[in-house]
C-alpha positions as CSV (number, residue, x, y, z in Angstrom):
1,X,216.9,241.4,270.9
2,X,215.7,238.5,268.6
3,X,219.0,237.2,268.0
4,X,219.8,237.2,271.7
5,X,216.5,235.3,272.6
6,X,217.4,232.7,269.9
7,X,221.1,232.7,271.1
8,X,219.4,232.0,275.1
9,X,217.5,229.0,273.8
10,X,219.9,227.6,271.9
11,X,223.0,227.4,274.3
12,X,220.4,225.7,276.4
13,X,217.7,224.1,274.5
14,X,215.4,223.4,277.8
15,X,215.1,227.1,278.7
16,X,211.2,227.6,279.0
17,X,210.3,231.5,277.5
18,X,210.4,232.8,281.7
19,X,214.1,231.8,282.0
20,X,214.7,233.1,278.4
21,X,212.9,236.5,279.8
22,X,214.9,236.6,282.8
23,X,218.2,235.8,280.7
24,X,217.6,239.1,277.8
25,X,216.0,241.5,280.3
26,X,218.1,244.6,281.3
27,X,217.5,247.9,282.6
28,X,218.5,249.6,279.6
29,X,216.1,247.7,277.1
30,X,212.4,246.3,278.0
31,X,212.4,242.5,277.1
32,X,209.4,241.2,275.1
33,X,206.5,239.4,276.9
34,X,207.1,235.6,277.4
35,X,204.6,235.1,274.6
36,X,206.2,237.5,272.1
37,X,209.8,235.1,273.2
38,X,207.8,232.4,272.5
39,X,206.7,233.9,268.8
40,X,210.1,234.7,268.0
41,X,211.7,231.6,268.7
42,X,208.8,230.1,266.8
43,X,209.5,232.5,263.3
44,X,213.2,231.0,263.6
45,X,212.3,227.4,263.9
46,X,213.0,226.8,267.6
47,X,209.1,225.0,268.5
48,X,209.0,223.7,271.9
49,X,208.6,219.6,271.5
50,X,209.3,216.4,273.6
51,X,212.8,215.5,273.2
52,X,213.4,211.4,272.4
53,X,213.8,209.8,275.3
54,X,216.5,206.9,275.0
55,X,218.1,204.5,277.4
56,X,221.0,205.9,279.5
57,X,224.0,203.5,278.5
58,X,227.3,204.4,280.4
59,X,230.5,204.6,278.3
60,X,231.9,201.4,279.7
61,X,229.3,199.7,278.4
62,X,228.5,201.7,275.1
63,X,232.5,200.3,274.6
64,X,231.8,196.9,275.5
65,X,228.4,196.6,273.4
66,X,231.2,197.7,269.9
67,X,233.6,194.8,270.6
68,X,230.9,192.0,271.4
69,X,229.0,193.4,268.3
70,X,232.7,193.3,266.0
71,X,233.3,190.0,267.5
72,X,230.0,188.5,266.4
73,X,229.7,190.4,263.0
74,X,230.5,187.9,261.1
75,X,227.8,185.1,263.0
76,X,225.4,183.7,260.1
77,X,222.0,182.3,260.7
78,X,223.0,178.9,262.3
79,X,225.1,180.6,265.1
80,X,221.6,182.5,266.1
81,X,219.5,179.8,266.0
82,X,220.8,179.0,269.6
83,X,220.3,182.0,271.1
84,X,218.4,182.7,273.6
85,X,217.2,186.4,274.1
86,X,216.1,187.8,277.6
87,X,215.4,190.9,279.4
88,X,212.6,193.0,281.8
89,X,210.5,195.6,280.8
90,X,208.3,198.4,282.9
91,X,204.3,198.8,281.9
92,X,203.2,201.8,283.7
93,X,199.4,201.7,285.1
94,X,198.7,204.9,285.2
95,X,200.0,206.9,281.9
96,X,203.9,207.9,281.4
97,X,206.7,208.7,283.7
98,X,206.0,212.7,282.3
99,X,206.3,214.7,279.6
100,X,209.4,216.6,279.2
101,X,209.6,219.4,276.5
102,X,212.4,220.9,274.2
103,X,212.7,224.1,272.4
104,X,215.0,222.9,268.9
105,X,215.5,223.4,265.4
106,X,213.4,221.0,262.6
107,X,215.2,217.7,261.7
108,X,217.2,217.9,265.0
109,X,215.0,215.3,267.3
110,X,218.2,212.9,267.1
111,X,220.7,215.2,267.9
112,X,222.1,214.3,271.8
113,X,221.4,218.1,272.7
114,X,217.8,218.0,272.5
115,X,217.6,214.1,273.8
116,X,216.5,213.5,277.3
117,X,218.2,210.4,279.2
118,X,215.7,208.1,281.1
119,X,215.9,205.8,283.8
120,X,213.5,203.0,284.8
121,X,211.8,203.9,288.2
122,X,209.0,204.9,290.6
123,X,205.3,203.4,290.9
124,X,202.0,202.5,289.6
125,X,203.9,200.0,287.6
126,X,204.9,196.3,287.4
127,X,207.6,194.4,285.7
128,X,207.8,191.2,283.6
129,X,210.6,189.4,282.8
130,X,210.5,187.7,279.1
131,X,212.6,185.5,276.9
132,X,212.6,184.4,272.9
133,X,215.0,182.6,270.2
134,X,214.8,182.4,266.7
135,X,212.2,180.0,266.4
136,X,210.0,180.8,269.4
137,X,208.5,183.8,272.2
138,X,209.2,182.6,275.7
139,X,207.4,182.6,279.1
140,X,206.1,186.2,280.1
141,X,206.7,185.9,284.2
142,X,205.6,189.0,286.3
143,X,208.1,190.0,288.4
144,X,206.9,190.5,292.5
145,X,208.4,193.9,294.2
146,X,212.1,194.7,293.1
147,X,213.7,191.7,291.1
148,X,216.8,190.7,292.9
149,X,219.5,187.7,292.6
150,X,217.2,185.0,294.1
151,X,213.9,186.0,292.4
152,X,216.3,185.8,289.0
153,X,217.5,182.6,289.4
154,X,213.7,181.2,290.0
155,X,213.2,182.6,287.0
156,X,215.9,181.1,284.9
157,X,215.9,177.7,286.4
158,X,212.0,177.3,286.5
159,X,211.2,179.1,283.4
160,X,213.8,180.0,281.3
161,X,215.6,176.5,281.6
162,X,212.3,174.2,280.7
163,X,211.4,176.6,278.0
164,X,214.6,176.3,276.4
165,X,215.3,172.7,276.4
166,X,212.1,172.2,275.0
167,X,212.6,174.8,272.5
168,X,216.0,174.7,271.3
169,X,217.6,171.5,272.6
170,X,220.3,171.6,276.1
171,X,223.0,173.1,273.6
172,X,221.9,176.5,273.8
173,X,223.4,180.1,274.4
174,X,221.6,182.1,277.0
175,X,221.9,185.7,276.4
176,X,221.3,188.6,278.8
177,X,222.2,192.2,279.8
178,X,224.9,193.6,282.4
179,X,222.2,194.3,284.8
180,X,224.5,193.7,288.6
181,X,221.7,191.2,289.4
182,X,222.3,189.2,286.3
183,X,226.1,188.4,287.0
184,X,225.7,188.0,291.0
């Protein structure tokens, strides 16, 4: 019985100890309580945890990211120095988007099996946009409702723009993500 419990949680590490039940019960043999499952997959390692949350990043992208990075390995300080860095970022008001919780072995938290993919969204939360080089933090600048093609170019021509120039000087680099809104 153990090894099927262990075998349940591991070809699906977010089983919770009911669906484990429901998975080793049969009418021949009585399955354990949902708190013995929970001992047993305890005694072999398997503790229920959060999983990591990180970034979804498509493929196209994840592909895209590798050749940029190649093709700027080689960059030394001076190259840098005229970046400009920008990007958003969600503060939640009222706690976290949710705990989410995995059953999986120790020293396996980076494995992808036992990661959970997030995605920015719902409410109780604003957005800022934000910008920094080498030598300097940029503007913070809240962004009102959801940020769209003409709230981002405010942004970069009344902001970012001034900023830089003062900054870095007018020969600089301005460096963002592949967010649809940023390329429109």
């Amino acid at each position: 019985m153990d090894r099927n419990i262990v075998r349940s949680s591991r070809e699906d590490p977010r089983r919770n100890s009911t669906d484990i039940f429901k998975a080793v019960s049969s009418p021949i043999e009585p399955a354990p309580s949902r708190r013995t499952i929970r001992r047993r997959l305890n005694a072999h390692g398997l503790f229920g945890r959060r999983p990591v949350k990180k970034p979804f990043i498509s493929k196209k992208n994840q592909k895209a990211s590798v050749a940029w990075d190649k093709a700027h390995l080689n960059w030394g300080r001076k190259e840098w120095a005229k970046h400009v860095w920008s990007d958003e970022s969600k503060f939640n008001l009222f706690g976290s988007d949710g705990t989410k919780w995995v059953r999986r072995p120790i020293r396996t938290r980076y494995s992808p099996k036992y990661q959970v993919a997030t995605v920015k969204h719902g409410g109780g939360n604003f957005m800022v946009w934000g910008c920094f080089s080498e030598t300097a933090m940029g503007p913070l600048r809240r962004v009102n409702g959801i940020m769209d093609r003409y709230q981002y170019e405010d942004i970069l021509e009344n902001t970012m723009r001034p900023w830089a120039r003062r900054n870095i000087g007018r020969a600089f680099v301005f460096q963002q993500d592949n967010d649809p809104k940023h390329t429109s």
